[in-house]
C-alpha positions, 0 to 999 in steps of 0.5 A, spaced: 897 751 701 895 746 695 900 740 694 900 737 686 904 731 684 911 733 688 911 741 689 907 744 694 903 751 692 902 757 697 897 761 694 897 768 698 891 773 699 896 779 697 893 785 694 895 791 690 895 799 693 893 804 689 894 806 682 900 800 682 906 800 677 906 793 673 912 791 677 907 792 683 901 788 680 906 783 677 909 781 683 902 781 687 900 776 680 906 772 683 905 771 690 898 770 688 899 764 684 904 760 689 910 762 685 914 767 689 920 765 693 919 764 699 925 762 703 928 768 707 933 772 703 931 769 697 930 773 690 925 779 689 926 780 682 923 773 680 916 777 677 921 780 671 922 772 669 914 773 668 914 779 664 920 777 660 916 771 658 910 775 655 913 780 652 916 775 648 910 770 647 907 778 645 913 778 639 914 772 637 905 772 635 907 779 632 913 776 627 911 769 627 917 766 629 915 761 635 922 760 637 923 767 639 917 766 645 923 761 649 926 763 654 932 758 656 934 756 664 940 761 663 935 766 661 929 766 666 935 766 671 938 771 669 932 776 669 931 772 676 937 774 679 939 767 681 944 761 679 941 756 673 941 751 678 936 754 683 932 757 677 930 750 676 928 749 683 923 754 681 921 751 676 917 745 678 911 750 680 911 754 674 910 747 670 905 744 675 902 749 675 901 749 667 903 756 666 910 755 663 910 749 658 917 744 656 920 746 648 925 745 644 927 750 638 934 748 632 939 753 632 945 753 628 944 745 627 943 745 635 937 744 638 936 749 644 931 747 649 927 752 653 919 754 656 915 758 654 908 761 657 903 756 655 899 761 651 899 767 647 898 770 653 899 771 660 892 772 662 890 764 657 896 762 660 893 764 667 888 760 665 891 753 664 893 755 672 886 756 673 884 749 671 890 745 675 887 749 682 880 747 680 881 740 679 885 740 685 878 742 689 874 738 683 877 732 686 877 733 693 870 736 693 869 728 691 872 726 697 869 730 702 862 726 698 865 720 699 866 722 706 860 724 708 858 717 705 862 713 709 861 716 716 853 715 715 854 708 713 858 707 720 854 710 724 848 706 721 852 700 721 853 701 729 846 703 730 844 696 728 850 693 732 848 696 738 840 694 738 842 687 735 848 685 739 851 679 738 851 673 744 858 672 746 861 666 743 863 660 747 870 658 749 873 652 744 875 647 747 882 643 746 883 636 744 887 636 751 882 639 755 877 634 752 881 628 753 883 630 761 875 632 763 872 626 759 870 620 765 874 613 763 869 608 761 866 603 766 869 596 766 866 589 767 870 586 772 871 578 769 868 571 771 872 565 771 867 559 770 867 553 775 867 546 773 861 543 776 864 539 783 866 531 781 860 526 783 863 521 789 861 514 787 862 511 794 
């Protein structure tokens, strides 16, 4: 499972059997890329909206109109079997993947927003998924390097601690407890000074 900016992204290890039909081979290109539902119950047509998406790139390349290429919500939904609202749920894989692009194209003085494969087919637009996965594992290889790094500095450092260990620090001792283990200072007694006796003249 490999988890991008805000979707999770399961790549299965399906395989076609023999001699597959191109419903077949789609549906395991689906799985394989993280795109199949995978709620219980869940729409086992959304491989048709990947179909539907290059037979039009495949038609607008051939007439020369970019705009044909663009599936609106409603229709990628459509092909899907599912609600506009829950093919937007889907969509955040496709775009974080890179497989499908945002555009927008003007109708009748109306500007009609949609996707489209972001390539001029499938297997360029697979690229671009390709290279997402690929930082994915770029970035965490630096990780694992890094890792690596630390846990030998970690262990160096406790090694020198180990053989160098410092001495126990002594206690601070408090103003209070200074003033109560302190010796009050001697003090000399005073000594009154005598006149000398008066002389007795007799």
């Amino acid at each position: 499972m490999i988890s991008f900016k805000t979707t999770k992204i399961v790549l299965q290890n399906h395989e076609p059997g023999m001699n597959p039909t191109s419903e077949e081979l789609a549906k395991v290109v689906m799985s394989r890329m993280g795109l199949e539902p995978r709620k219980s119950g869940s729409t086992d047509k959304m491989f048709r909206t990947l179909v539907e998406l290059y037979e039009r790139s495949k038609q607008a390349n051939r007439n020369k109109r970019p705009e044909s290429a663009v599936m609106t919500v409603e229709e990628m939904g459509y092909h899907a079997g599912i609600t506009r609202q829950t093919m937007y749920d889907y969509l955040r894989r496709w775009l974080e993947l890179n497989m499908i692009v945002k555009t927008s194209y003007i109708v009748d003085n109306k500007v009609v927003i949609g996707y489209k494969l972001n390539g001029l087919t499938l297997e360029s637009s697979f690229e671009k998924a390709r290279q997402q996965i690929n930082n994915n594992m770029d970035l965490t290889l630096k990780y694992i390097q890094e890792l690596q790094r630390r846990i030998k500095n970690e262990k160096i450092s406790q090694t020198q601690k180990d053989k160098n260990p410092e001495p126990p620090a002594m206690p601070e001792t408090t103003t209070e407890q200074q003033t109560m283990t302190e010796a009050p200072a001697p003090t000399t007694p005073a000594t009154a000074t005598l006149a000398p006796p008066s002389e007795v003249i007799g």
